[in-house]
C-alpha positions in Angstrom: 0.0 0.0 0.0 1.3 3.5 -0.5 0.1 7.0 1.1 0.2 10.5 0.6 0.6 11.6 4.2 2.1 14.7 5.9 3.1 14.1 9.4 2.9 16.4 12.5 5.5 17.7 13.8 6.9 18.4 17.4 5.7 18.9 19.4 2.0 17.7 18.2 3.8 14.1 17.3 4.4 13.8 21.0 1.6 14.5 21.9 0.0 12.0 19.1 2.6 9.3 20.7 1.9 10.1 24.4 -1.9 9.5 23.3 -1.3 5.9 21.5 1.0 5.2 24.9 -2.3 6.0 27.2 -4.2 3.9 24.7 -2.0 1.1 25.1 -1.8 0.9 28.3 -5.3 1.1 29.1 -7.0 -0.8 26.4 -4.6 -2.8 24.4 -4.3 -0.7 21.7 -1.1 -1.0 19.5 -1.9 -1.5 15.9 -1.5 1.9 14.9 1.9 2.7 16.1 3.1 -0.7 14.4 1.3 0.3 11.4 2.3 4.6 11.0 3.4 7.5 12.3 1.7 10.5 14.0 0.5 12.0 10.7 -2.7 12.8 8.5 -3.4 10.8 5.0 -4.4 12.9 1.8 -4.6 9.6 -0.8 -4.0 6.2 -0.4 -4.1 3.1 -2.7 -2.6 -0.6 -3.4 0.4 1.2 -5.0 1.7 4.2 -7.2 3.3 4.3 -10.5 6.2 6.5 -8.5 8.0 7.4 -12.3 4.7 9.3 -12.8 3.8 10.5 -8.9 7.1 11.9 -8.1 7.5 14.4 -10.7 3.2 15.3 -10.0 4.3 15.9 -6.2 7.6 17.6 -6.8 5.6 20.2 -8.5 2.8 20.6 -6.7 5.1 21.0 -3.3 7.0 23.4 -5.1 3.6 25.7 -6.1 2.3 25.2 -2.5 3.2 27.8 0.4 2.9 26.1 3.8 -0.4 26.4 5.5 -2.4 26.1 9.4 -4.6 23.5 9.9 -7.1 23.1 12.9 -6.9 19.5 15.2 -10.0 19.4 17.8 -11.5 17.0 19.7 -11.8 13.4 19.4 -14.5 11.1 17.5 -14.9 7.9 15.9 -15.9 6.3 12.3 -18.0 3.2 12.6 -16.2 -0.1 11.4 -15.6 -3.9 12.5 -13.7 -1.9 15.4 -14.1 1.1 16.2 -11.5 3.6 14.6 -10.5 6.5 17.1 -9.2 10.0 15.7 -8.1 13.5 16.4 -10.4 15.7 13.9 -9.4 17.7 11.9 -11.2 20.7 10.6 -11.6 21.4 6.8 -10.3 24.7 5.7 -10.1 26.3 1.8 -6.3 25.7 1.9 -7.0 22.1 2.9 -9.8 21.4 0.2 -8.2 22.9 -1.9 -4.8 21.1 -1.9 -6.6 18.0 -1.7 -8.9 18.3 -4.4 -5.5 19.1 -5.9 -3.6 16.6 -5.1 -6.6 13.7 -5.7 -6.8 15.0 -9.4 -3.0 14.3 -10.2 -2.5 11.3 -8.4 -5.9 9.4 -8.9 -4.8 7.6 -12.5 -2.0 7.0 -11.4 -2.8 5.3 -8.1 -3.9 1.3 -8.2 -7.3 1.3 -6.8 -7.0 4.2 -4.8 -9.3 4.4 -1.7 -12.4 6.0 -2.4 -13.0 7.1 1.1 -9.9 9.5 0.4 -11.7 10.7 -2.5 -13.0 15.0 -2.0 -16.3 13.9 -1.9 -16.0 11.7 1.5 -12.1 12.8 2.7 -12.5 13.3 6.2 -9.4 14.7 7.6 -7.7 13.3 10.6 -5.2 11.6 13.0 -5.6 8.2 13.6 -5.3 6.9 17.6 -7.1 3.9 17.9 -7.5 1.5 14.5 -8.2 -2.4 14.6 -8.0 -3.1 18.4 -10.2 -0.8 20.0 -13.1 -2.4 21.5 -16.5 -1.1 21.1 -16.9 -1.7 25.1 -14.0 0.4 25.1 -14.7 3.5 22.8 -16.6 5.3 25.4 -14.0 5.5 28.1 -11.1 6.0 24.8 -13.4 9.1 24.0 -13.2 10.4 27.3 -9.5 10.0 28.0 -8.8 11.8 24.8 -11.6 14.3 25.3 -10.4 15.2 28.3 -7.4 16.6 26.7 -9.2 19.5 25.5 -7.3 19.2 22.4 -7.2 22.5 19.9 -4.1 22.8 17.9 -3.0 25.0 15.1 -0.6 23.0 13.0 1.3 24.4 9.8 1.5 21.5 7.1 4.7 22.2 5.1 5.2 19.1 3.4 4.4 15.6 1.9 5.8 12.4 2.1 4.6 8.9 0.8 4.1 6.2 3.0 4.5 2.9 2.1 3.5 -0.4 3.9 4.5 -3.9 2.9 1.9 -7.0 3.0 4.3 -7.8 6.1 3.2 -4.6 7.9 6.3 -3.2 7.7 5.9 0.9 6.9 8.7 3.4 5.3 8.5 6.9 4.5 10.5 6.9 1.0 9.7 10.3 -0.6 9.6 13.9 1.0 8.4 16.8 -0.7 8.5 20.6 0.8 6.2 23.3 0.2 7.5 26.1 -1.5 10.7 23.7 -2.8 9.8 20.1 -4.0 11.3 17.0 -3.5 13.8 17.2 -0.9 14.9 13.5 -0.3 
């Protein structure tokens, strides 16, 4: 699988890491720090032709200027386990480089992840994903909740994410806004 995430930086990543710690401890929760990083995910699919994404993301990085976006609160998608997030509130600078980014990548993604498409993207953090039981989610809700959480975070970059069938997850490509690829 490969992603188009940004991840959050310091010291919102500690916080993110101190949350899936609390998680862990208390409920058992552990897939997400075995499966990521502390970040949010613009696109995903199976895989990317890379000869044709890297060049598409080197230049949109390069026309982007680095932007706030809004984290607050905590709520949950419905699934076979409950999936446990940090929201994150749409702004134009955020639609917009998504609906961006969707439109270069999205023929050259193998069956990208509708969910990730502009009309359903809903922007966030992951905390708790596969191992969070539904007897659980309400005391997870109110350990994160209680956190008051309401962070202004500036994006500045992309990377892409890859995980292998194994599990095993690498970031492989960095781009910065305002530059392009930088490794």
């Amino acid at each position: 699988m490969h992603a188009l995430i940004s991840t959050l930086p310091k010291p919102y990543e500690d916080q993110v890491l101190q949350i899936w710690d609390e998680l862990e401890e208390r409920f058992g929760c552990k897939y997400v720090r075995t499966a990521t990083v502390p970040h949010f995910t613009w696109q995903l699919g199976d895989r990317y032709a890379l000869d044709a994404v890297i060049p598409l993301l080197k230049q949109a990085a390069a026309e982007l200027e680095p932007f706030d976006i809004v984290v607050q609160g905590a709520e949950h998608f419905v699934s076979q386990s409950p999936i446990l997030f940090l929201e994150i509130i749409k702004n134009p600078n955020l639609v917009k480089t998504h609906l961006d980014i969707w439109q270069r990548m999205e023929e050259h993604t193998a069956n990208p992840n509708l969910l990730y498409s502009p009309a359903l993207w809903h922007p966030h953090i992951s905390l708790a994903v596969q191992d969070l039981r539904w007897e659980d989610l309400p005391k997870a809700l109110e350990l994160v909740r209680a956190k008051r959480i309401d962070w202004r975070v500036m994006i500045d970059h992309f990377s892409i994410l890859r995980q292998d069938a194994d599990g095993a997850v690498a970031l492989e490509h960095h781009f910065q806004f305002g530059k392009g690829q930088v490794y």
